[in-house]
SETORRO-313470 format. One record per atom (N, C-alpha, C): residue in three letters; x, y, z. Coordinates in steps of 0.001 Angstrom, whole numbers, padded with zeros to 6 digits, always signed. Atoms other than C-alpha are relative to their C-alpha. Example, Ala and Ser with C-alpha at 12.3 -4.5 7.8 and 13.67 -1.06 7.14 Angstrom:
<sites>
ala+000890-001190+000000 ala+012300-004500+007800 ala+000900+001200+000000 ser-000820-001190-000060 ser+013670-001060+007140 ser-000770+001090+000730 
</sites>
This chain:
<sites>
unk+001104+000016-000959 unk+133274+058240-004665 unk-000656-001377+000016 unk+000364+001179+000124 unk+131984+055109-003280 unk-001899+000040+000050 unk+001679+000461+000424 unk+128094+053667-004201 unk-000053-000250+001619 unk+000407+000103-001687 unk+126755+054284-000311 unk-000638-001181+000306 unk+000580+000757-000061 unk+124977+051590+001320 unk-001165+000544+000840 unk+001483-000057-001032 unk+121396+051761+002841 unk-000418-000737+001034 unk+001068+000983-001439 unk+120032+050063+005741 unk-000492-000318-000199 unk+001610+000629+000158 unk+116649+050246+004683 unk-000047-001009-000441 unk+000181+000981+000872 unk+117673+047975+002154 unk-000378-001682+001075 unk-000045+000837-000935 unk+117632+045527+005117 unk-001254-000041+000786 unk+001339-000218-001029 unk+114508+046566+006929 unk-001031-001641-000614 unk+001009+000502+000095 unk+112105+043367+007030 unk-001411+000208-001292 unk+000901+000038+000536 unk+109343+045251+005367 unk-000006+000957-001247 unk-001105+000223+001746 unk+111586+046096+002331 unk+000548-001125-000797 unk-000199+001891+000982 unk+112656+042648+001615 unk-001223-000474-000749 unk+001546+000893+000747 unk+109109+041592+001592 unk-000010+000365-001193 unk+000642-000804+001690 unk+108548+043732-001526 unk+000872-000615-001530 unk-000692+000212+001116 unk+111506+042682-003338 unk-000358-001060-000850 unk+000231+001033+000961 unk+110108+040214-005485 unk-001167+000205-000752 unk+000790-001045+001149 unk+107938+042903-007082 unk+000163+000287-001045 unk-000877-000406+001142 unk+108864+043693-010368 unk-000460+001618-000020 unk+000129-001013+000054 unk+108817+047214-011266 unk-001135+000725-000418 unk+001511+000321+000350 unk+105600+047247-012793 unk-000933+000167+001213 unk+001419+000307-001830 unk+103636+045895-009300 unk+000362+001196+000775 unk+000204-001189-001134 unk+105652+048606-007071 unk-000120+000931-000799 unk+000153-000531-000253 unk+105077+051095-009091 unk-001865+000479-000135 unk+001780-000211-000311 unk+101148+050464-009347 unk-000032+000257+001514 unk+000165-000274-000943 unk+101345+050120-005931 unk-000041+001093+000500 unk-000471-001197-000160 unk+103035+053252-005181 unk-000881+001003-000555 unk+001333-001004+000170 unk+100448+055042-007186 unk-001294-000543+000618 unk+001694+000459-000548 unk+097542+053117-005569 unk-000322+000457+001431 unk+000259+000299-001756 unk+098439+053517-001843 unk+001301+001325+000083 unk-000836-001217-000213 unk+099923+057395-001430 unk+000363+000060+001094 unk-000394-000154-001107 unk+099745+057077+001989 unk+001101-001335+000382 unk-000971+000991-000417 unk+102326+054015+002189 unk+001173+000565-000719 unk-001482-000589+000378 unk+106180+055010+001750 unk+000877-001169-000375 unk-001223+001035+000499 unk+107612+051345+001217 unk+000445-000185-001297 unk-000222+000338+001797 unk+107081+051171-002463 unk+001161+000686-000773 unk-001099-000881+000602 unk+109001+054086-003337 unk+001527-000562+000532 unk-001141+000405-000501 unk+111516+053098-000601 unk+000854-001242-000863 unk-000706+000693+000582 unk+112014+049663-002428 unk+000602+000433-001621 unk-000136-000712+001328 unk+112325+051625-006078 unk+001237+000067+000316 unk-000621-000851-000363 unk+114634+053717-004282 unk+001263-001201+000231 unk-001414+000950-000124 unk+117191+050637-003001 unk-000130-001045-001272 unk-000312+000556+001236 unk+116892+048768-006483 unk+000762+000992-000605 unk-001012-000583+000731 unk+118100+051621-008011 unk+000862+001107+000273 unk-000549-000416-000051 unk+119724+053334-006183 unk+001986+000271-000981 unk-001535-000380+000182 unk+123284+052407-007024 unk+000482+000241-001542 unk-000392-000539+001081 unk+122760+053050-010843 unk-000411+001606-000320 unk+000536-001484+000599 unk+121304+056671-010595 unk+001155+000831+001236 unk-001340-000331-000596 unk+124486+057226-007859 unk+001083-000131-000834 unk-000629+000509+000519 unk+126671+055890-010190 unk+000489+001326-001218 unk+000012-001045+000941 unk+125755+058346-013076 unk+000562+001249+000284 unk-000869-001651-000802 unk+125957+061298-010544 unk+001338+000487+000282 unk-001510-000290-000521 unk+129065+060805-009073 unk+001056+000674-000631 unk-000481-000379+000837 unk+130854+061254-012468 unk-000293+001457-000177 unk+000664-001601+000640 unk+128698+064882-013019 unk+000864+000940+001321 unk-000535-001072-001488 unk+129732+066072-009466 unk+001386+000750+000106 unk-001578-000414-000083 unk+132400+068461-008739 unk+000621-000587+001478 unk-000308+000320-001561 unk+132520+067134-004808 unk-000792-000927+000743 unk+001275+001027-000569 unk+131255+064198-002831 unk-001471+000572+000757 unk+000892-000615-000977 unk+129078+066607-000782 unk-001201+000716-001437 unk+000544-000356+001350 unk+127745+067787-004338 unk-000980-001111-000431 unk+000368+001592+000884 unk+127373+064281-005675 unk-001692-000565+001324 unk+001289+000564-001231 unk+125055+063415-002251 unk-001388+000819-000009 unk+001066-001067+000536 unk+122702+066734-002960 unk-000735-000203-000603 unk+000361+000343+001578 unk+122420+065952-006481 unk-000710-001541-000051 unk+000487+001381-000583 unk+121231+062289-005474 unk-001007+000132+000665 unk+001272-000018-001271 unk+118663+063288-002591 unk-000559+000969-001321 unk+000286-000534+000438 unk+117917+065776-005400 unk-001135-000249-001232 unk+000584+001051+001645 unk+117127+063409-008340 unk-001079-000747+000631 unk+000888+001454-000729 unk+115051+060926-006039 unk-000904+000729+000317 unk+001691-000549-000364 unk+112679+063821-004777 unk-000496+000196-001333 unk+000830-000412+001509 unk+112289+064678-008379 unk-000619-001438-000668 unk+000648+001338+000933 unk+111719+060757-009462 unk-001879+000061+001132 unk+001072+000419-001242 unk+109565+060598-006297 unk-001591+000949-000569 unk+000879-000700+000500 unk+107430+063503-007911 unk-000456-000510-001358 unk+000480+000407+001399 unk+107105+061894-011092 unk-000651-000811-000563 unk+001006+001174-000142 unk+106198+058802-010213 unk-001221-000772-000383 unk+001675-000689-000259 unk+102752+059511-009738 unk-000331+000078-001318 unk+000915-000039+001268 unk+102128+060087-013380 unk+000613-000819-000831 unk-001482+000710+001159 unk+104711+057594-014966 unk-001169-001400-000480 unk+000820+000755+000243 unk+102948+055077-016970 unk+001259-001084-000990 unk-000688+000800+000792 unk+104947+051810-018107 unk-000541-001345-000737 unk+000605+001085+001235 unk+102491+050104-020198 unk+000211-000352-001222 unk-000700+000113+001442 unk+103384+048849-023636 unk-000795+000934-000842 unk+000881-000701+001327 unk+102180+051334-025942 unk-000175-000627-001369 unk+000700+000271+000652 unk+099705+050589-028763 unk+000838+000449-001648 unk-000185-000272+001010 unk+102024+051878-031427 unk+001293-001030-000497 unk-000516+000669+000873 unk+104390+049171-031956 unk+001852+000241+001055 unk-001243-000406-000301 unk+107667+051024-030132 unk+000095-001036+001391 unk-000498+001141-001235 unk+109564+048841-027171 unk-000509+001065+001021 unk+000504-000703-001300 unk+107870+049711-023647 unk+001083+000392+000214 unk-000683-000750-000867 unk+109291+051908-021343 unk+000568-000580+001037 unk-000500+000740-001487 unk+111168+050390-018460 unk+000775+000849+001178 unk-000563-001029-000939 unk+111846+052015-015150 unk+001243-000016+000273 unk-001704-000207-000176 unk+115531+051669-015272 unk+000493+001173-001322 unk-000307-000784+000917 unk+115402+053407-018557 unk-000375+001499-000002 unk+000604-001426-000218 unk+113066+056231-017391 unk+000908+000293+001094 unk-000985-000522-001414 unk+115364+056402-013888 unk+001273+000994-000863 unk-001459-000535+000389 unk+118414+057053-016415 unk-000294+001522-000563 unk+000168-001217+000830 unk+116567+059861-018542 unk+000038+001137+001079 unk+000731-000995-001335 unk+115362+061482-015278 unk+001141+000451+000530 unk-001544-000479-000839 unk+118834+061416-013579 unk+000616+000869-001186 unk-000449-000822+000654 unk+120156+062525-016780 unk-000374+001467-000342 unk+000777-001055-000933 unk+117468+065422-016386 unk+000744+000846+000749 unk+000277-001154-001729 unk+118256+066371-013095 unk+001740+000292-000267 unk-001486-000459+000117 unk+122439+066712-013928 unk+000167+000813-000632 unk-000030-001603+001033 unk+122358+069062-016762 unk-001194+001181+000219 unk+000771-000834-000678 unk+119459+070905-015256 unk-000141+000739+001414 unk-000227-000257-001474 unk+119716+071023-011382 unk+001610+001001+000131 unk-000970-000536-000095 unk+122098+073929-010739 unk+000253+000054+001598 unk-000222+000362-001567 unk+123745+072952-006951 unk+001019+001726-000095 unk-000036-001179-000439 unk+124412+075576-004923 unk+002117-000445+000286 unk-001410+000423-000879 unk+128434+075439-003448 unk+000081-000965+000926 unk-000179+000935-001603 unk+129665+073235-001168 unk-000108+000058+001442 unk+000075-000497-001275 unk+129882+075100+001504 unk-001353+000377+000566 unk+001599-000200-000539 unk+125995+075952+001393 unk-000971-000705+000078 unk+000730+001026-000438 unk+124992+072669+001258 unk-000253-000485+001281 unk+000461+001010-001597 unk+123105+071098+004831 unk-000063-000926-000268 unk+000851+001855-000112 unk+121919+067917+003222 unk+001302-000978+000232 unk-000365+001085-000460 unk+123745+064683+004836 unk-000608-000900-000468 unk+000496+001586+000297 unk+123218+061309+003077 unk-000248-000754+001053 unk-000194+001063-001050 unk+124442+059522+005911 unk-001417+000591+001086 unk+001095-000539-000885 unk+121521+061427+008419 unk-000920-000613-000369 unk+001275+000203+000330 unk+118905+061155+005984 unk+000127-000303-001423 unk+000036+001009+001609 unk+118273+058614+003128 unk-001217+000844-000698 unk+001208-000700+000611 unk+116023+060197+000286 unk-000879-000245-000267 unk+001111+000409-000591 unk+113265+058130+000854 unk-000658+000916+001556 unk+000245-000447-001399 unk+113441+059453+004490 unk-000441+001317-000346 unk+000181-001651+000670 unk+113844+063455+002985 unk-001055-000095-000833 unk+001593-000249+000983 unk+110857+062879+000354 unk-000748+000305+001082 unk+000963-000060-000737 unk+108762+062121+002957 unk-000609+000960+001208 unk-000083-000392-000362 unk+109904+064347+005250 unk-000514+001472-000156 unk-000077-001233+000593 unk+109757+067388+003074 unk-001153-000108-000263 unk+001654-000334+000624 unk+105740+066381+002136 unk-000125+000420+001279 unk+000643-000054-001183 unk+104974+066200+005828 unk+000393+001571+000658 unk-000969-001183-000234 unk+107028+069814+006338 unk-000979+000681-000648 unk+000394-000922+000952 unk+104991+071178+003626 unk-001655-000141+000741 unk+001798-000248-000670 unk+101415+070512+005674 unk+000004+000499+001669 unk-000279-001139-001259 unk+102835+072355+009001 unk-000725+000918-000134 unk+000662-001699+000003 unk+101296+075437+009633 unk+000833+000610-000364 unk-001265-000866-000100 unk+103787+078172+008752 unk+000855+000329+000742 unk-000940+000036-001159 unk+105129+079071+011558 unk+000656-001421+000977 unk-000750+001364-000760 unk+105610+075975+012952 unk+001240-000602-001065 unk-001127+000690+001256 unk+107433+074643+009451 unk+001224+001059+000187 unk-001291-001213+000261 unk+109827+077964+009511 unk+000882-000624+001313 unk-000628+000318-001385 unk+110575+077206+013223 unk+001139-001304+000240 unk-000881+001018+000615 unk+111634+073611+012378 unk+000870+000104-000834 unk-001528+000433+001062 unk+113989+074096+009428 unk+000766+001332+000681 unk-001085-000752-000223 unk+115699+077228+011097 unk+000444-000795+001726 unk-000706+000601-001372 unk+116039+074996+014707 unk+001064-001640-001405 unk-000428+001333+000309 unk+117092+071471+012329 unk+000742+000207-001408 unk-000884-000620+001246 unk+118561+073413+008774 unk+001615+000665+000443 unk-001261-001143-000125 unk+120440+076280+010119 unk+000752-000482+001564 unk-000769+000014-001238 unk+120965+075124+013652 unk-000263+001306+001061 unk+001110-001129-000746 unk+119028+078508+015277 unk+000095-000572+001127 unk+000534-000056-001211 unk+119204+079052+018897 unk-001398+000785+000040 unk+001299+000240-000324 unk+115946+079090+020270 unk+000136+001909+000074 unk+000153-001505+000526 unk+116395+083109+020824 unk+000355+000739-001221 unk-000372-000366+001350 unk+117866+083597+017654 unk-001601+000108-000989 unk+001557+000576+000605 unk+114464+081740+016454 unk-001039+001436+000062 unk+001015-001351-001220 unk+112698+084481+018714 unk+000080+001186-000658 unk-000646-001003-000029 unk+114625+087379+017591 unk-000715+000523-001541 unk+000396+000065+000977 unk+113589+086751+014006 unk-001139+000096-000714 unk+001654+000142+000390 unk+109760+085573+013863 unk-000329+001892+000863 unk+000779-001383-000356 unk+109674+089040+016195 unk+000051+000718-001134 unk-000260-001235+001157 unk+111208+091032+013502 unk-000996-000153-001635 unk+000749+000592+000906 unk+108797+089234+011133 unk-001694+000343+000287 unk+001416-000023+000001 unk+106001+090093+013110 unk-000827-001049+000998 unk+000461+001486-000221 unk+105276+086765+015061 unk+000307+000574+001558 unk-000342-000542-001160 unk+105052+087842+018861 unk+000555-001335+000978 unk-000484+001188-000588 unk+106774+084783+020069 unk+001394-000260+000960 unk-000981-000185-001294 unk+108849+084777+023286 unk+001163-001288-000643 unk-000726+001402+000113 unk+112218+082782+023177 unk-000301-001396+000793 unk+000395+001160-000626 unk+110798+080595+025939 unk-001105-000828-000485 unk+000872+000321+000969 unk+108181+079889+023678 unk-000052-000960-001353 unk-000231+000513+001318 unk+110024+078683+020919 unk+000116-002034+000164 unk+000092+001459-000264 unk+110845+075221+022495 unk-000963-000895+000113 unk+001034+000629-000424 unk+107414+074408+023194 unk-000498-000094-001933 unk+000290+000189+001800 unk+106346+075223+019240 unk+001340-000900-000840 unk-000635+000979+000584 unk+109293+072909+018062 unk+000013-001017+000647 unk+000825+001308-001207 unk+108043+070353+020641 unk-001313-000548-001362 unk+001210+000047+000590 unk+104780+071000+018613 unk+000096-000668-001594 unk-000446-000030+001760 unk+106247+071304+015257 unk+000532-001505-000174 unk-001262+000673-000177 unk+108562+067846+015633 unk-001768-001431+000068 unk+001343+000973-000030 unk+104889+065766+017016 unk-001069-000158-001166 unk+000890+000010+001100 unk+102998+066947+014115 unk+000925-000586-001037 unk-000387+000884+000985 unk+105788+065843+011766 unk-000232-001338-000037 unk+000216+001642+000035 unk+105908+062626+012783 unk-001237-000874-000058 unk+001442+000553+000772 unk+102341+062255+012527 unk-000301+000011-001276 unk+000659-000128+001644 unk+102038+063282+009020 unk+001284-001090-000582 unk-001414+000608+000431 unk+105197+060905+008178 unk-001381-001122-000114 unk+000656+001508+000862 unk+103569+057292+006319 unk+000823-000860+001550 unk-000669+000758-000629 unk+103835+054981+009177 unk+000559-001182-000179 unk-001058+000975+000001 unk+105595+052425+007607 unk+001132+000584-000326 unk-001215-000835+000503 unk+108349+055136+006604 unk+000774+000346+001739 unk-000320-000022-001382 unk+108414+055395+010360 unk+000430-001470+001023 unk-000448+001279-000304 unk+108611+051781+010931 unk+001418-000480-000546 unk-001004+000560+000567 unk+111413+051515+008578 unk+001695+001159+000722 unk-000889-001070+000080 unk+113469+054420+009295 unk+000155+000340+001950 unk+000393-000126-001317 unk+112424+054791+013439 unk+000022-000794+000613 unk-000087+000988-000878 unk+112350+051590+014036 unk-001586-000209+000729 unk+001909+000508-001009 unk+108148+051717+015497 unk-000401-000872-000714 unk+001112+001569+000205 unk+106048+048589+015764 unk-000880+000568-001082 unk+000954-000591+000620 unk+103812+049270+012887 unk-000962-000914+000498 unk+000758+000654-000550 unk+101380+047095+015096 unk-000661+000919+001228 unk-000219-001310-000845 unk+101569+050228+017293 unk-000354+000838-000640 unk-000224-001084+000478 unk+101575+052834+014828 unk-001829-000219-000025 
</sites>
């Protein structure tokens, strides 16, 4: 399995960063929740050693890509409380290549993947920078609107199918109906999305955003 390549890694306002050390982005990254570049640059530094590890664990490339978007929402969650200051007792600091490895190593002997065949997630679609972010902004939907979205953009749900379902659930929602609430559902994501995660990934002016 080959080490994928990213785009982002290319985006303008990913370069800028690179001359951060790991240290600065990840203060940053805890300082400024609402910005998505920090992680993003984390994310293309190391990517190709916490791919690297996986690949070997995987039974199938479609496995190996899961297990990858899998590990990165879990670093992405961890982040947030990770502290790589030299501790006061004498032992060698912590370094985020060393915590990336424990974490991946973590998420391989722990993360039990489902089959191949019941996997949806696509690397190539959606980078796991893109899916972190995606999946916070998913999680502040209303309910019905979030269900509506992952069974039209997960499963692939025709719009009466959609219908057929929220009725049997209870949800009095016409099939002609449904297009207009994933209209709805689709505008509110992209609002709750970090607009430089939207600049990088969408391509918008963040001069615009």
């Amino acid at each position: 399995m080959q080490i994928p390549h990213f785009p982002e890694a290319n985006h303008p306002l990913v370069k800028s960063l690179f001359h951060h050390s790991d240290h600065e982005l990840l203060t940053l990254f805890q300082r400024h929740p609402d910005a998505g570049k920090y992680f993003t640059v984390i994310f293309c530094r190391y990517s190709p050693i916490v791919y690297t590890l996986i690949r070997h664990s995987a039974r199938s490339p479609v496995q190996a890509d899961y297990l990858f978007a899998l590990t990165w929402r879990h670093i992405y969650y961890e982040l947030g409380g990770l502290n790589l200051t030299t501790p006061e007792s004498g032992e060698p600091a912590l370094t985020m290549q060393n915590w990336l490895i424990n974490i991946t190593a973590f998420c391989i002997n722990e993360i039990k993947l489902p089959p191949t065949e019941a996997i949806h997630y696509s690397l190539q679609a959606t980078s796991p920078p893109l899916w972190c972010y995606v999946q916070q902004a998913l999680d502040q939907l209303p309910p019905v609107l979030r269900l509506i979205v992952l069974m039209a953009q997960t499963f692939h749900w025709s719009e009466t199918r959609i219908a057929a379902y929220l009725q049997a659930e209870g949800e009095a929602i016409a099939p002609n109906e449904v297009a207009n609430f994933l209209q709805e559902g689709y505008r509110m994501l992209e609002d709750k999305l970090p607009t430089d995660i939207r600049a990088i990934y969408f391509g918008e002016d963040l001069a615009q955003s």
